[in-house]
C-alpha positions in Angstrom: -17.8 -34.0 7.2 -18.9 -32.3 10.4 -21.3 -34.5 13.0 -24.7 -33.8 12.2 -26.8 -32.0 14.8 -28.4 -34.4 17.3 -30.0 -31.8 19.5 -34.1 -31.9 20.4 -34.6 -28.3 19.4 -38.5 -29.1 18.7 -40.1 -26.9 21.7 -37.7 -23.6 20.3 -39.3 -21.1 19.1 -36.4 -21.0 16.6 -37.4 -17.5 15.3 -37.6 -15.6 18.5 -34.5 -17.7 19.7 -32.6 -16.0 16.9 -34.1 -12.6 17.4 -32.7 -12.6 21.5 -29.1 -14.2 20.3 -29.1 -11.7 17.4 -29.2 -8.6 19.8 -27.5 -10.7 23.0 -24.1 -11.4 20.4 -25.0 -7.7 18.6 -24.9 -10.1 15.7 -26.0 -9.1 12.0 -26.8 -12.2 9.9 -26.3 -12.2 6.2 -28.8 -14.1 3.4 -27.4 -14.9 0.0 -30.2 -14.9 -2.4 -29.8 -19.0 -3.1 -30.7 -19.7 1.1 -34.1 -20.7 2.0 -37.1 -18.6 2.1 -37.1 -18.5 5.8 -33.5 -17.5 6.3 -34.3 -15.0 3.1 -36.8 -13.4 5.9 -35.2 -13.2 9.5 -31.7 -11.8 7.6 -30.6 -7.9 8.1 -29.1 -8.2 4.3 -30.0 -10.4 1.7 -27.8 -10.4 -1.2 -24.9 -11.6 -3.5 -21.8 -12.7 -1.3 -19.7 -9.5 -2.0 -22.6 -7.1 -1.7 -23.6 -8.3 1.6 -19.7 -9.0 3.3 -19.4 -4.9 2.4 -22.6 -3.9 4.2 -21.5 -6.1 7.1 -18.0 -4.5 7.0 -20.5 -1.4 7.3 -22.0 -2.5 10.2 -20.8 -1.9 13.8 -21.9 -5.6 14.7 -19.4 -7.9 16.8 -20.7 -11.2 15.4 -21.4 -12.0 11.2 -23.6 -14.7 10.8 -23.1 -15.8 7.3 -25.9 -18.0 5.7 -24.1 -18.8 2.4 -21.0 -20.9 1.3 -17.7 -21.0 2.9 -15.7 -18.6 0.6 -18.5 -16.2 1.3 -17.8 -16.1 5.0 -14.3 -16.2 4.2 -14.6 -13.3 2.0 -16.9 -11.4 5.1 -13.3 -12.3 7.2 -11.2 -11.0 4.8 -13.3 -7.6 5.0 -13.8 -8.1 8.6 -10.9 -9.3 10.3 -12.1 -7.9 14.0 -15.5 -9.4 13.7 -16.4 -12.5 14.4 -18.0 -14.7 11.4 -19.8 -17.8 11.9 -21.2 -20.2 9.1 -24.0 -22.5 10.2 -22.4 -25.1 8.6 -18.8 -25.4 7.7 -19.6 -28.1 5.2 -21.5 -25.5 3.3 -18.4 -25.6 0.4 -19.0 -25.1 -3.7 -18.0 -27.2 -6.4 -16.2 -24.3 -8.2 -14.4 -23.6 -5.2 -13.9 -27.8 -4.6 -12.5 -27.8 -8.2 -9.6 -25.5 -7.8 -7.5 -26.6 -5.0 -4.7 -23.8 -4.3 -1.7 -26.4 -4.7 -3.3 -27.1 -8.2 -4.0 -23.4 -9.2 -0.4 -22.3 -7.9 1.5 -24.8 -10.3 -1.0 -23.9 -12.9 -0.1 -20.2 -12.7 3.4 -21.0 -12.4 3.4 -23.0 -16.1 2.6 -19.5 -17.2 4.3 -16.8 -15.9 3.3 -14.1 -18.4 -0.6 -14.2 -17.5 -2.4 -12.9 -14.9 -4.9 -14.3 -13.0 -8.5 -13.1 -12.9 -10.5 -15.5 -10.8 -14.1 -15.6 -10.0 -14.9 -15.1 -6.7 -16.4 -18.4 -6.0 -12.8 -19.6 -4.6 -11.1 -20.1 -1.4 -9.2 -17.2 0.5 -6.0 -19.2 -0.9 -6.7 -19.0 -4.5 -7.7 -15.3 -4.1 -4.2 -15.1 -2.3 -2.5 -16.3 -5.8 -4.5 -14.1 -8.2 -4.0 -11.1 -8.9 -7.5 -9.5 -9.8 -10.9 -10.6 -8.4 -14.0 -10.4 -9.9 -17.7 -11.1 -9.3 -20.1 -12.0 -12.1 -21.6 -8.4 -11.7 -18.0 -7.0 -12.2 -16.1 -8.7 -14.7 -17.4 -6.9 -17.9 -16.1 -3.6 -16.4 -12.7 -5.7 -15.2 -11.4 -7.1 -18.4 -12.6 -4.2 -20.4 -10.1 -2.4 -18.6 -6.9 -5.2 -19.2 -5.1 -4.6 -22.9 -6.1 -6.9 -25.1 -2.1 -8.1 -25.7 -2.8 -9.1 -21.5 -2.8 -13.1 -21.3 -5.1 -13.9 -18.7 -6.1 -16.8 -16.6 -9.5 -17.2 -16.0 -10.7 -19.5 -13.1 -12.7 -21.3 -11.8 -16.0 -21.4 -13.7 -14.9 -22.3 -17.1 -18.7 -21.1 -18.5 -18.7 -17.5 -17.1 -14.8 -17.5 -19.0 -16.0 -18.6 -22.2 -19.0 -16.3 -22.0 -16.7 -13.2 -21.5 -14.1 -14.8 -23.8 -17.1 -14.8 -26.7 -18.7 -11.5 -25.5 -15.0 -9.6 -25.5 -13.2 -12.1 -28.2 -10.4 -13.0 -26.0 -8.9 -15.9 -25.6 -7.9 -16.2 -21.9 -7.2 -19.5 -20.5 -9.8 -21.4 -18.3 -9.7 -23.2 -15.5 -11.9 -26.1 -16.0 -14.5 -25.4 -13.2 -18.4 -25.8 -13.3 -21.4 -24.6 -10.8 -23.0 -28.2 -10.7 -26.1 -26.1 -10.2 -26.5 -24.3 -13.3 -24.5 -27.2 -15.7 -27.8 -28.4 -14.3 -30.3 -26.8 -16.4 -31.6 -28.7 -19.8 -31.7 -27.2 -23.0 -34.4 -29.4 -24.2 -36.6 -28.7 -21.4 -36.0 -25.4 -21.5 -36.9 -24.7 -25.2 -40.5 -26.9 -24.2 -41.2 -24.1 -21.5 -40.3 -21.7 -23.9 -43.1 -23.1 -26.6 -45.6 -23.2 -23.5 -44.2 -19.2 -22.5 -43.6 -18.0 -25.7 -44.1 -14.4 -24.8 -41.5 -14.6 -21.5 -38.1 -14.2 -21.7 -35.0 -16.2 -20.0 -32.6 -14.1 -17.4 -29.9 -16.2 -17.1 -26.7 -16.4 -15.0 -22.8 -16.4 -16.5 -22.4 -19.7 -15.0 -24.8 -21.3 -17.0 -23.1 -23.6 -19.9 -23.7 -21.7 -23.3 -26.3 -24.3 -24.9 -28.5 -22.0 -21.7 -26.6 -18.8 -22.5 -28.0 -18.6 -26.5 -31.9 -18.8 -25.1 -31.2 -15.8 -22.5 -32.5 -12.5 -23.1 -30.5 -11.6 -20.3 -27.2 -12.4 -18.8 -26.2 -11.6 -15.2 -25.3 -11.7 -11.8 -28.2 -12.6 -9.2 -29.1 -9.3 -8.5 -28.7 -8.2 -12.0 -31.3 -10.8 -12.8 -33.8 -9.6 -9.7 -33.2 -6.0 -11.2 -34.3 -7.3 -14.8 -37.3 -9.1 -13.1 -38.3 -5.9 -11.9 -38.2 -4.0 -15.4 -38.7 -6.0 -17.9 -42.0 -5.3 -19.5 -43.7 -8.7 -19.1 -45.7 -10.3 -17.0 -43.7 -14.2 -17.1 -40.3 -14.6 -16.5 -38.1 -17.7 -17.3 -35.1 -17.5 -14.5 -31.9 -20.1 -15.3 -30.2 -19.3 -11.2 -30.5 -21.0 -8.4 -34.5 -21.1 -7.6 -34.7 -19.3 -4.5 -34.0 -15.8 -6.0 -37.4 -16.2 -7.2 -38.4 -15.4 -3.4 -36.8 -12.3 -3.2 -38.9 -11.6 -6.7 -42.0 -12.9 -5.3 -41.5 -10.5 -2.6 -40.1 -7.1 -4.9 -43.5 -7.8 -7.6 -46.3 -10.3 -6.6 -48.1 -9.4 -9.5 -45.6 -10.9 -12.0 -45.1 -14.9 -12.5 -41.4 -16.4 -12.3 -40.9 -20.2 -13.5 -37.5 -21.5 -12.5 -35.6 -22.9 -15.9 -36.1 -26.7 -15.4 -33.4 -29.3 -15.0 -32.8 -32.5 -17.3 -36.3 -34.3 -16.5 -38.3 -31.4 -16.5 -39.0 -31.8 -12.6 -36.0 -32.3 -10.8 -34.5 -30.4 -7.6 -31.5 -30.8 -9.1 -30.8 -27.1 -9.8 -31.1 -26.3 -5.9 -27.7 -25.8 -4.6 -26.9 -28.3 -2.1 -24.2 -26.3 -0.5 -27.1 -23.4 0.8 -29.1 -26.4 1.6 -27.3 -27.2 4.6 -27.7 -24.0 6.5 -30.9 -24.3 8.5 -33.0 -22.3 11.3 -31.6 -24.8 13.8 -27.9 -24.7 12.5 -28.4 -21.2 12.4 -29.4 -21.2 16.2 -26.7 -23.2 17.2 -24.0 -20.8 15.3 -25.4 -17.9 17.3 -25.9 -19.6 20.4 -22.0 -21.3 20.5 -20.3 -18.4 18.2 -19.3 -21.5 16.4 -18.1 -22.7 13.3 -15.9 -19.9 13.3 -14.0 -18.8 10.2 -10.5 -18.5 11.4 -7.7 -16.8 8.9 -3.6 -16.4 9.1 -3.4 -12.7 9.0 -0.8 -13.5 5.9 -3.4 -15.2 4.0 -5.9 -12.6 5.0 -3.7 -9.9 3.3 -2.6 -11.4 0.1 -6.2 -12.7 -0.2 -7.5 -8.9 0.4 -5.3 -7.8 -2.2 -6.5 -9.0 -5.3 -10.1 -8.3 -3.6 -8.8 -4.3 -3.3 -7.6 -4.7 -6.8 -11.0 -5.4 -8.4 -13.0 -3.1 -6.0 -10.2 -0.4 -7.7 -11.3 -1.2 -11.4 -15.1 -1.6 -10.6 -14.9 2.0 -9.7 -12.3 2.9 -12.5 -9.5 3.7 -10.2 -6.5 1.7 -11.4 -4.9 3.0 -15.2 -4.6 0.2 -17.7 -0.3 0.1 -16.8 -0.9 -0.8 -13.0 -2.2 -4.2 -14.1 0.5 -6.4 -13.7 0.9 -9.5 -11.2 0.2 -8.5 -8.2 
């Protein structure tokens, strides 16, 4: 773990300090849709991690301030190898990434030499390096729909958004035994009893929920799938199973609709707030502009390989590779 900050930033005017640093470092700063409210508001972009390290790779910025996860920032390198990308803090990680360490998944993919690998983005720029085929919970319908169904596949990390495509596609593709410790979170129980108090609303719920959440959805889908549902669907009370702070960017997009986060095991718990977002801050945020530190630093090797299998999916979301270019990469 990194030192926490011990600096008396109290008479900053954080806001405005990040406005001058932003233009002084010709800096764009990037908002997944799970950071805080404030950081929601100050960002250029506010998005899912691929989404926004492509509109950054857009940008002619010098700097990429990345308030997310590490593997997000790594994924804005990998895009963006002549920019510099900061992350507020480098302790921002994720359990699905923490649960597949590359030494592990390499031996793994080497018991089975037939399959390929199609891993979940939410991994480290050395597991993407060893798969073959990315995907993002917004792509991986159109991915595997696209690999023969006599293809063996590995699927990793996140064991639930696996089994949901395994039951949605009936395959049977091996899972890595990964979990998003924020949505295995959410309680059934307490989520049927806001159901019986909501009866008319219904339940947009992520891939990475466990499938005890999955069977109450009315809809299942990547974050900004689920902000796009909350914009259309004809109700006026929505039950979300994510990560609570989409709800801002929902708040924002359609005031006059009500959004209720899906409730953890005690009905009133924080404990579906990612921890990992938690840590980036106004003041870490400051601090990243103001000392171009942490830095993400990559091996140009890694970079490559990693790119690769990020290429490959970015091919098939766009239905550019034919079913007999799928091999291992």
């Amino acid at each position: 773990m990194t030192a926490p900050i011990r600096e008396n930033l109290s008479g900053l005017d954080l806001r405005a300090e990040i406005e001058r640093l932003r233009k002084e470092r010709n800096a764009v700063i990037l908002a997944h849709y799970y950071q805080k409210p404030e950081i929601q508001d100050l960002a250029d972009f506010v998005g899912d991690s691929l989404e926004l390290s492509r509109k950054a790779a857009d940008t002619d910025a010098d700097v990429i301030a990345f308030c997310g996860v590490k593997f997000m920032a790594e994924t804005a390198k990998i895009l963006s190898p002549e920019k510099i990308v900061i992350l507020p803090d480098m302790d921002a990680g994720c359990s699905l990434e923490d649960s597949c360490p590359p030494e592990q998944f390499a031996r793994f993919r080497a018991k089975h030499p037939d399959h390929i690998a199609l891993t979940y983005i939410n991994c480290s720029a050395a597991v993407k390096a060893l798969s073959d085929i990315i995907v993002t919970s917004s792509s991986a319908e159109t991915i595997i729909s696209q690999i023969p169904e006599d293809q063996p596949i590995i699927f990793g990390p996140d064991r639930h958004l696996g089994g949901y495509l395994n039951r949605k596609f009936g395959r049977e593709m091996l899972l890595w035994p990964g979990v998003c410790i924020v949505h295995e979170a959410f309680s059934e129980t307490e989520l049927l009893k806001l159901k019986a108090q909501h009866p008319c609303a219904p339940v947009a719920a992520h891939p990475e929920c466990p499938p005890h959440i999955i069977d109450h959805a009315d809809y299942v889908g990547s974050t900004s799938g689920i902000l796009q549902f909350a914009k259309t669907f004809p109700g006026d009370t929505l039950i979300v199973a994510t990560e609570p702070h989409i709800i801002h960017q929902m708040e924002l997009a359609i005031p006059e609709k009500t959004f209720i986060g899906a409730p953890g095991a005690d009905g009133n718990c924080n404990c579906n707030i990612c921890p990992y977002m938690a840590l980036n801050t106004m003041e870490k945020l400051y601090i990243a502009l103001r000392d171009l530190q942490p830095r993400i630093e990559m091996d140009e090797e890694l970079r490559l390989a990693a790119r690769k299998s990020l290429d490959r999916m970015l091919e098939m979301a766009s239905g550019t590779v034919g079913k007999g270019d799928l091999g291992r990469a």
